[in-house]
C-alpha positions in Angstrom: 149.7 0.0 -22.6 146.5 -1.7 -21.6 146.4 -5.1 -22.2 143.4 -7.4 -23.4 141.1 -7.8 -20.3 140.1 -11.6 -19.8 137.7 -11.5 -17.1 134.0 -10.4 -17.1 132.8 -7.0 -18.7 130.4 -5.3 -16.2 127.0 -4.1 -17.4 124.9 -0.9 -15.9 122.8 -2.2 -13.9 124.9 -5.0 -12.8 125.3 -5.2 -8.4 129.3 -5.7 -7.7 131.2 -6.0 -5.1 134.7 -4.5 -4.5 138.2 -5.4 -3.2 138.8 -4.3 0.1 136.0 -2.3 0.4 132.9 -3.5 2.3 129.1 -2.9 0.8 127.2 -3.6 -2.4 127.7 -1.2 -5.8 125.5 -0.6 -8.6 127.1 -0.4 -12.0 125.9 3.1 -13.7 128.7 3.3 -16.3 131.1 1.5 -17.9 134.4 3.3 -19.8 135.2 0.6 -22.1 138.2 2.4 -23.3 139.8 2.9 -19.3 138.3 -0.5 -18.5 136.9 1.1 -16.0 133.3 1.4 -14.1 131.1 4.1 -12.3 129.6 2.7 -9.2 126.6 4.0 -6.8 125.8 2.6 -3.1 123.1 0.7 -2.7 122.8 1.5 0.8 120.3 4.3 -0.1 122.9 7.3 0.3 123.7 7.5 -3.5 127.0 7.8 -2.8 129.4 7.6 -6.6 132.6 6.1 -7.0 134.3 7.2 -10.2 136.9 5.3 -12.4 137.2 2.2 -10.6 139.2 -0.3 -12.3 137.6 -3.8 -13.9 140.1 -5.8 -11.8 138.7 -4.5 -8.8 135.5 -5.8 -8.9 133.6 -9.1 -7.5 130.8 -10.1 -8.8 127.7 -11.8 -7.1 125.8 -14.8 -8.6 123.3 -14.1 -10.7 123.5 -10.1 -11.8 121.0 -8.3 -14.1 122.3 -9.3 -17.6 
């Protein structure tokens, strides 16, 4: 079962990091449900990374909220 997630709830819009894997991601949807975001490059490719988990993210300073 999933259990309750403590840390911080990504946003769209939001510019996150993740673990082990180099570059900067924009948030462009959130699965509340999976805890779970959808993430574009921002290195002008548009590249999508699907499903990736809450607990994999870093987030930098001051984001969009």
């Amino acid at each position: 079962m999933i259990g309750e997630y403590s840390g911080t709830v990504p946003k769209i819009g939001d510019r996150v990091g993740m673990v082990e894997q180099p570059g900067l991601f924009e948030v462009v949807a959130v699965n509340m449900l999976m805890q779970a975001a959808n993430l574009k490059s921002t290195d002008g490719q548009g590249h999508l990374t699907r499903n990736v988990p809450w607990t994999s993210l870093k987030f930098h300073g001051a984001t969009s909220r």
